[in-house]
Each structure stands twice: as structure tokens, then as C-alpha cells.
C-alpha positions as CSV (number, residue, x, y, z in Angstrom):
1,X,2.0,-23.9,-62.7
2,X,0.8,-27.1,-64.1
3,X,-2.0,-25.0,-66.0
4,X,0.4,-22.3,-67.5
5,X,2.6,-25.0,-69.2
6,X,-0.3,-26.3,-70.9
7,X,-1.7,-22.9,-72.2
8,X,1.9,-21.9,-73.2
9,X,1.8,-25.5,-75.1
10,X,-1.3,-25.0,-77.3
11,X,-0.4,-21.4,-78.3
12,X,2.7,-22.7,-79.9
13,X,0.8,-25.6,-82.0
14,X,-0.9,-22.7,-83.4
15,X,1.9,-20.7,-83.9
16,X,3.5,-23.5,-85.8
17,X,0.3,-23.7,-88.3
18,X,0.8,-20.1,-88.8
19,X,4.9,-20.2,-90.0
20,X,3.8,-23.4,-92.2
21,X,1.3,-21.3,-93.9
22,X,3.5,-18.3,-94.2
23,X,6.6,-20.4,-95.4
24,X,4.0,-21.7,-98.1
25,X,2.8,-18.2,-99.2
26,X,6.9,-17.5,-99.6
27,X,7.1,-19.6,-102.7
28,X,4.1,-17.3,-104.6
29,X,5.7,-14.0,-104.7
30,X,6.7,-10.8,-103.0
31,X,3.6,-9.5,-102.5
32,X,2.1,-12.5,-100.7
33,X,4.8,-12.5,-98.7
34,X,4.4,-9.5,-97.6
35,X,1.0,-10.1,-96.4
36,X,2.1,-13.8,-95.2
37,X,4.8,-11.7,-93.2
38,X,2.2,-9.3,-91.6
39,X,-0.2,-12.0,-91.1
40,X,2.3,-14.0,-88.7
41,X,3.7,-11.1,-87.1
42,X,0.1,-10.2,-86.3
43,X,-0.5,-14.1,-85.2
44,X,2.5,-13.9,-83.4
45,X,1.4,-10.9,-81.2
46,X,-1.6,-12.0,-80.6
47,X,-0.5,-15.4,-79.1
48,X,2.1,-13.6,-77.0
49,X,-0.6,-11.2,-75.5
50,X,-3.1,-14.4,-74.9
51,X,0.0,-16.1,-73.0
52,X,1.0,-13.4,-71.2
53,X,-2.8,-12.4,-70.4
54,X,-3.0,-16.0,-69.0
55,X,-0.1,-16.1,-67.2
56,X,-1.1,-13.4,-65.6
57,X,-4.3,-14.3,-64.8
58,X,-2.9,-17.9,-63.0
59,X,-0.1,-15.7,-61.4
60,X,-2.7,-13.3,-59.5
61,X,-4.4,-16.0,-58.2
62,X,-1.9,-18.1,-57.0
63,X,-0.8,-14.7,-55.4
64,X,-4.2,-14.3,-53.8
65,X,-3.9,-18.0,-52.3
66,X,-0.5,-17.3,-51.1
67,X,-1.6,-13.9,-49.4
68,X,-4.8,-15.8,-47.5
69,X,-2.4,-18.5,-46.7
70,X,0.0,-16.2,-44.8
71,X,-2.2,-14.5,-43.5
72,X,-4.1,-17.6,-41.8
73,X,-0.7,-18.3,-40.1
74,X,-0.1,-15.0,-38.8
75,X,-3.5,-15.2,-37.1
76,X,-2.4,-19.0,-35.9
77,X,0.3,-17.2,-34.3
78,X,-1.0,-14.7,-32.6
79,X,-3.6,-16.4,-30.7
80,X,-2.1,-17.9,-27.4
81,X,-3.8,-21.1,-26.7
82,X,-1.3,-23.2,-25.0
83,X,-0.1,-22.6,-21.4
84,X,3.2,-20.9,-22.5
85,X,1.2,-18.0,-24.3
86,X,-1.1,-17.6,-21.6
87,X,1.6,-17.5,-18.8
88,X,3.3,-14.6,-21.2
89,X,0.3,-12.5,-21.1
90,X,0.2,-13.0,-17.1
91,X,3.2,-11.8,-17.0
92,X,1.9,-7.5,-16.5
93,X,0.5,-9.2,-13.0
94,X,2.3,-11.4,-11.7
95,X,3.1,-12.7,-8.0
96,X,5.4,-9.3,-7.4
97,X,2.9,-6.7,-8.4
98,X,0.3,-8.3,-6.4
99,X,2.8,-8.5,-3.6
100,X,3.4,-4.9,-4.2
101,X,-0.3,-4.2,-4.1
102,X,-1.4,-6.1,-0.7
103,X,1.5,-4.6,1.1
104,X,-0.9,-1.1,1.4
105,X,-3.9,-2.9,2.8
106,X,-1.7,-5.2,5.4
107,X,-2.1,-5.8,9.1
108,X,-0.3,-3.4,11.5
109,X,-0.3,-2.4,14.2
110,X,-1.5,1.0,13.5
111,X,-4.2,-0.2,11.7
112,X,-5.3,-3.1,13.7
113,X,-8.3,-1.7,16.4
114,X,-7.1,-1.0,20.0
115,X,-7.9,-4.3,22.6
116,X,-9.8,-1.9,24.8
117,X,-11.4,-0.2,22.7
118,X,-12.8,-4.0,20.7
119,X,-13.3,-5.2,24.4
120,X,-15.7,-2.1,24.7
121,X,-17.6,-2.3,21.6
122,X,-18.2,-6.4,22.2
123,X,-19.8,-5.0,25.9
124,X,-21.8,-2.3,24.6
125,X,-23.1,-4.8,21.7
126,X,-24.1,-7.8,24.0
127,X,-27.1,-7.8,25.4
128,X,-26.8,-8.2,29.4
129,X,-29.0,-11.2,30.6
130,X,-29.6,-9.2,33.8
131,X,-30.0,-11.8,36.5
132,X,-27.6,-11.2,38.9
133,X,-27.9,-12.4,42.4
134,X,-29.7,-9.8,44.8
135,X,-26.9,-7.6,45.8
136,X,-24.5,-7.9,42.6
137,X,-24.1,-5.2,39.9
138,X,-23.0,-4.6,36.3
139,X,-19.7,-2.3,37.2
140,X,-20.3,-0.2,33.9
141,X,-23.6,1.1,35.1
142,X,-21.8,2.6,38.3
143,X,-19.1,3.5,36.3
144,X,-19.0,4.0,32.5
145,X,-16.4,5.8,31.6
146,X,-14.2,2.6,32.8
147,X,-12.4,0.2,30.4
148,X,-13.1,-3.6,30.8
149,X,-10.5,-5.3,29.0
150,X,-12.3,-9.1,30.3
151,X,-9.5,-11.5,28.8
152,X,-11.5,-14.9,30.2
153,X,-13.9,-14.4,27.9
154,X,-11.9,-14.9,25.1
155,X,-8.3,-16.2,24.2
156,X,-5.9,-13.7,25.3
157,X,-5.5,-15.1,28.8
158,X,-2.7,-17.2,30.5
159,X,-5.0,-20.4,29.6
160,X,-5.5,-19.5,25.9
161,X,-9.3,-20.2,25.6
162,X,-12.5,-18.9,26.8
163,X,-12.5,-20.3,30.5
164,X,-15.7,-21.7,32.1
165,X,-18.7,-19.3,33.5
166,X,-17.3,-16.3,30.9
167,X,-20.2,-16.0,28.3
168,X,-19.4,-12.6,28.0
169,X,-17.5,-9.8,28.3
170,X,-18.9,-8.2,31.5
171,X,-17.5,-6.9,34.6
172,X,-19.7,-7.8,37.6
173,X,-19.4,-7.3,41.2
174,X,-21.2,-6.7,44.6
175,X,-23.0,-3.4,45.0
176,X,-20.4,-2.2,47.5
177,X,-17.5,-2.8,45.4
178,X,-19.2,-0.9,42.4
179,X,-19.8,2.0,44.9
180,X,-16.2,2.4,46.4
181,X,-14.8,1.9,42.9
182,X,-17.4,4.7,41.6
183,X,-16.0,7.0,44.2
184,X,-12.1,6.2,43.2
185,X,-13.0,6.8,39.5
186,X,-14.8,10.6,40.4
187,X,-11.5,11.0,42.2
188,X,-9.5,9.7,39.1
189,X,-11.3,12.5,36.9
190,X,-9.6,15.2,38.5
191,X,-6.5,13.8,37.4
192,X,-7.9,12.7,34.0
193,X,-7.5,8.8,34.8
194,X,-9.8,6.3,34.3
195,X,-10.1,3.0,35.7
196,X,-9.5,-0.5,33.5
197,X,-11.0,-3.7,34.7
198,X,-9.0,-6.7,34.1
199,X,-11.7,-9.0,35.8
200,X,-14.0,-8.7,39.0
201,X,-16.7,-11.5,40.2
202,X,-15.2,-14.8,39.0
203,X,-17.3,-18.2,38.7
204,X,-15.9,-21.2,41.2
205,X,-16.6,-23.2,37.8
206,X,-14.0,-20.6,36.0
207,X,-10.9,-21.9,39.0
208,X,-11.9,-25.6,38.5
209,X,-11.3,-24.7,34.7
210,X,-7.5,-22.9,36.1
211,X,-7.1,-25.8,38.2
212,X,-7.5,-28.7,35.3
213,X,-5.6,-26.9,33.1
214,X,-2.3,-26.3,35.6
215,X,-2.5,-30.6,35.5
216,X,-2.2,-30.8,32.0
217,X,1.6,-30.7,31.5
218,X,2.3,-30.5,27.8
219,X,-0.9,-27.5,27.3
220,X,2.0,-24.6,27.5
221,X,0.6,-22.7,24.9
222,X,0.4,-19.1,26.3
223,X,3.7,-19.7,28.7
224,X,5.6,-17.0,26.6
225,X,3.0,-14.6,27.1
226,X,2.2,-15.0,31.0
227,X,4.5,-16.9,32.3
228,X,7.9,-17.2,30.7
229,X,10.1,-17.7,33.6
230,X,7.6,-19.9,35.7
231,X,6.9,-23.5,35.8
232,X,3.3,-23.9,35.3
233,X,3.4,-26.7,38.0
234,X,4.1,-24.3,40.5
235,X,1.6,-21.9,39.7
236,X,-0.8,-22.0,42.9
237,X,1.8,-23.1,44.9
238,X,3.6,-19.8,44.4
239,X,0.0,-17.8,45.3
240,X,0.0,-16.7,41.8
241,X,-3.2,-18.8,41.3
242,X,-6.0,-20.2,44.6
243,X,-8.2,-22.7,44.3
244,X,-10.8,-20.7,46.1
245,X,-10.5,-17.3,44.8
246,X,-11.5,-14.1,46.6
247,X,-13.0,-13.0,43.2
248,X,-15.5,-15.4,43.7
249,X,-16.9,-13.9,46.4
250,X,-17.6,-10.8,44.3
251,X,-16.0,-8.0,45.9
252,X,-12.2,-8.5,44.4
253,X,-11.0,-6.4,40.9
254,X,-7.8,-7.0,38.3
255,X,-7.7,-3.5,37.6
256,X,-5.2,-0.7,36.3
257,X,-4.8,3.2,35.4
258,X,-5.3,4.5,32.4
259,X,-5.1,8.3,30.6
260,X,-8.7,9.5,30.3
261,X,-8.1,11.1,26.9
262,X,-6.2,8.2,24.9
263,X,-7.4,5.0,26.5
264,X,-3.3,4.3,27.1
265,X,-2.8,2.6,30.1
266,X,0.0,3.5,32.6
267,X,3.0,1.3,32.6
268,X,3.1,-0.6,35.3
269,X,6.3,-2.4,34.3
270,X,4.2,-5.9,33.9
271,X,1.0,-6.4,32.4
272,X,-2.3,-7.7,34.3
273,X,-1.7,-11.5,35.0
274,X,1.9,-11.8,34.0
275,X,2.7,-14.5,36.3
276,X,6.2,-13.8,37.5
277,X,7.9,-11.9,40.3
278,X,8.1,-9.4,38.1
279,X,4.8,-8.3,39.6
280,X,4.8,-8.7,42.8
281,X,4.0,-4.9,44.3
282,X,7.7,-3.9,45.4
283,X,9.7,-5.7,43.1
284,X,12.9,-4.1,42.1
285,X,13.2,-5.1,38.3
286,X,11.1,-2.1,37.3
287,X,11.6,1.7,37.0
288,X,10.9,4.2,39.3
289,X,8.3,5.8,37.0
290,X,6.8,2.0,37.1
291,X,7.2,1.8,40.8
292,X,5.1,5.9,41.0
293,X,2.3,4.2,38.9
294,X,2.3,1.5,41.1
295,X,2.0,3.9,43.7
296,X,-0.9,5.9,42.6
297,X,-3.3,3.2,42.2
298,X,-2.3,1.6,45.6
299,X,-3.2,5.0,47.5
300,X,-6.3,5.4,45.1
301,X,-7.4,1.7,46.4
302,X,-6.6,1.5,50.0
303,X,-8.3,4.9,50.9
304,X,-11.4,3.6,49.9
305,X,-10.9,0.3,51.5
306,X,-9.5,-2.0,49.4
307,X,-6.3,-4.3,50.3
308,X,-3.7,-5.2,47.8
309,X,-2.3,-8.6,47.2
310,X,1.8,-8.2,47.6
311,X,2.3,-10.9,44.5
312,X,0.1,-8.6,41.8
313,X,-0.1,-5.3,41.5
314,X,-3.5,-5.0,39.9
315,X,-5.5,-7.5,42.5
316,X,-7.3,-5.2,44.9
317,X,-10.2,-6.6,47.6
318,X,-12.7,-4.5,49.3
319,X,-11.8,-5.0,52.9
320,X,-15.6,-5.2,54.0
321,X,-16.4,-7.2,51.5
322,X,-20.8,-8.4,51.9
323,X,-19.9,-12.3,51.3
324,X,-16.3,-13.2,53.4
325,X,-17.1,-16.8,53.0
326,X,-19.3,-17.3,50.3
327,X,-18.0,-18.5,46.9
328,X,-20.5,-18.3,44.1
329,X,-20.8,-20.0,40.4
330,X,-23.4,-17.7,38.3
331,X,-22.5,-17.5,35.0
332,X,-21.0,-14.0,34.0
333,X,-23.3,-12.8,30.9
């Protein structure tokens, strides 16, 4: 603006020269005044199109400046560089959506693989070590088509840990177990039934592990799991646990039913080593479907000589067992 005032200023300096002349040329006739005339209308003119040309000029510029300017702040504007701005653009994903978008790849139990069936993949993945005592057996090479669900080796058991002696997943017992339990499971074929193993040959070092734990008071971690209703200080007093276990001595099986077809076990009314009256054989706080199941796996089991144990339903001992007194600690892998 500065510069327009001074242009504007200069042109009329020389506008004034022009009048002065003109009035002068006035006093020497009319037809010098007619040309004076002309000549400052023509001065005139041309100083108004030189201000105006140069206003004009200045005006398109500062124009120019004023567009860049704006346009240098809209660009400021747009570009989110603090945490607000950034936060705004989060906002087409935020904790919802993604909540939304998990819920179709979460956990259930439909999804989430069968027990037996991840027992039975862990067994047919390990490699067996294969030295057994003379006159013990792997129970699925008599008898593959059984389950062996082998909790101990793990943490789904009544102690919560892998208990001592179980490196692995295997059911193991004497030769003439695996042969009377080979016969039951050709005769639970016919009635498309298969046998599951709970556990078979257990270590001495695996009971000393039961028996440390049941002194250890304040470890009640699986309690509302096995046994709810029990104090865990009475345990082997109430024969739900021995401190020399006939499944040491090889020839003793946890074991249950289950349909050939779908891997679904029969209910029993308990499960295997829920420690509660609840599974003692005759109890009266099941069904009588329970109580039939029951049944059919105690027939199954005593006509090929094994006893039952009248506190669990799924503990079963081959009545002619090879080693009555002998109570061994091999490690099962």
C-alpha cells in the first residue's frame, strides 16, 4: 500500500505542471487554449491510466501473496501432527471394531481340539523309548483303537502338575493285562465301544509324589475339580489314594467306555479320579442310565478276570495279576 501512495503522489506533481502550463497558454488566445485544453485532458488520461495500470499491478500481487498465504495455512491444518489429530484418524479402528473382529477367531469350546483326541496325537508323536522290563507292554500295540487319555503326564490331574515317573503320555502294563484287555476290547467292537485308559502301570516314585503333595495343606489348587467335597487330609485315609498302589505292580487300569464312532465317552455320572463318594460303584446320587454304564463295563471287566475297587468305578485289577507283591519305579516314556 505503502508503494501505491507514493506512485499516486508523483503523478499528481506532474499533473500540477501540466494545469500551470495550460492556465499560462489561457491568457494567449482561444486557439491556444484549445490546444492547452486538449493537451491536459490528454495529460490527464494518461496519468490516470499509469495510476490505475500501477495500482493494479501492486493489487495483483498483493493478491498472489495473500492466496499462497492461505493456502500455506490450509495445508498447516490439514496435516495432524499432534496426538489429538492422530487419535481422530484412529478413530475408523478403534478398541470396539477390533473387539468385534477377534470375537470370530475366539476360544470355544467347539473350536478348541477334543482331550482325547490331543492325548492321542501327543502318543502317536512321541517316540517310545522301548525298554520296558521283560514282561511289560505298550497297551496300544495290543490294542489300538483304545483312547489313553494319561492325565499324570500333564496338568489336568487332581495334583495339577506333571507327577513324577510320567515323561510321557503312554499306557503301559504287564503282558497279561494287555491280553485280557485285548479280548474285552474285540468284545467291545460288536457293540461299537472302545476302551479309554485313564492310567495303567504307575511308578512307586509317581505315589511318593501323591503322598508329599496330600502334606502340603495350603497346595488346593485342583480341589474344585477332583475333589470339591473332600478334605484333601483325608484322602488316603478314605482309600481314595494308597501309599502302595496296585498300579504299581503293572497289572491295574483307570479305564472307561467310550462310542467307537465319536470318541464320546459314556457317562458314568463322575469323571475318572473325581475323589468323592460320588464314585464309589453303587452309589445312589447318579441316574439309572449312569448306574447301566456302570454296569456294562463291570460285566465286560470281571468276565475276563479283573476285580473292581467298590470306591471307583473305573479302577479294575487283573485278578492273576504276574507280580502280587512286587512294586516297580521305571519311568513311563
Amino acid at each position: 500500500m505503502s508503494s501505491l501512495s507514493c506512485l499516486f503522489s508523483n503523478q499528481v506533481v506532474v499533473l500540477s505542471m501540466i494545469i500551470v502550463q495550460s492556465i499560462e497558454q489561457l491568457d494567449r488566445g482561444g486557439q491556444q487554449v484549445k490546444k492547452g485544453t486538449i493537451l491536459m485532458f490528454v495529460a490527464l488520461i494518461f496519468v490516470l491510466i499509469t495510476a490505475c495500470s500501477s495500482a493494479t499491478s501492486t493489487n495483483s500481487v498483493d493478491k498472489a501473496d495473500l492466496i499462497l498465504q492461505t493456502n500455506e495455512v490450509t495445508i498447516d491444518q490439514a496435516t495432524p501432527t499432534d496426538a489429538t489429530d492422530a487419535t481422530d484418524l484412529t478413530d475408523l479402528t478403534d478398541l470396539t471394531d477390533l473387539t468385534d473382529l477377534t470375537d470370530l477367531t475366539e476360544p470355544t469350546d467347539s473350536n478348541l481340539p477334543d482331550k482325547h483326541t490331543s492325548e492321542q496325537l501327543i502318543t502317536e508323536e512321541l517316540e517310545k523309548k522301548g525298554h520296558l522290563p521283560q514282561g511289560f507292554v505298550y497297551l496300544d500295540e495290543y490294542i489300538p483303537s483304545a483312547q489313553q487319555v494319561m492325565g499324570y503326564s500333564g496338568e489336568i490331574n487332581f495334583v495339577g502338575m506333571p507327577i513324577d515317573g510320567y515323561l510321557a503320555p503312554f499306557a503301559i502294563a504287564t503282558e497279561e493285562a494287555a491280553l485280557a484287555l485285548q479280548a474285552i476290547s474285540d468284545e467291545l467292537e460288536q457293540q461299537e465301544l472302545i476302551l479309554v485308559f485313564y492310567d495303567a502301570y504307575r511308578p512307586q516314585k509317581a505315589v511318593n509324589h501323591f503322598i508329599r503333595w496330600s502334606l502340603d495343606e495350603e497346595d488346593l489348587l485342583m480341589k474344585e475339580s477332583f475333589y470339591p467335597r473332600e478334605e484333601k487330609s483325608t484322602l488316603f485315609k478314605k482309600g481314595y489314594l494308597s501309599k502302595r498302589s496296585g498300579h504299581s505292580r503293572g497289572s491295574t487300569v483307570d479305564v472307561t467306555l467310550a462310542h467307537a464312532d465319536t470318541g464320546e465317552e459314556l457317562d458314568m455320572g463322575s469323571p475318572v479320579d473325581m475323589l468323592d463318594v460320588i464314585s464309589n460303584f453303587n452309589t445312589k446320587q447318579i441316574t439309572q442310565e449312569q448306574a447301566a454304564n456302570r454296569q456294562i463295563l463291570k460285566q465286560l471287566m470281571t468276565k475276563h478276570n479283573f476285580k473292581s475297587y467298590s470306591k471307583e468305578w473305573w479302577h479294575y485289577t487283573l485278578k492273576d495279576e504276574p507280580y502280587p507283591n512286587e512294586y516297580f519305579d521305571f519311568d513311563v516314556e
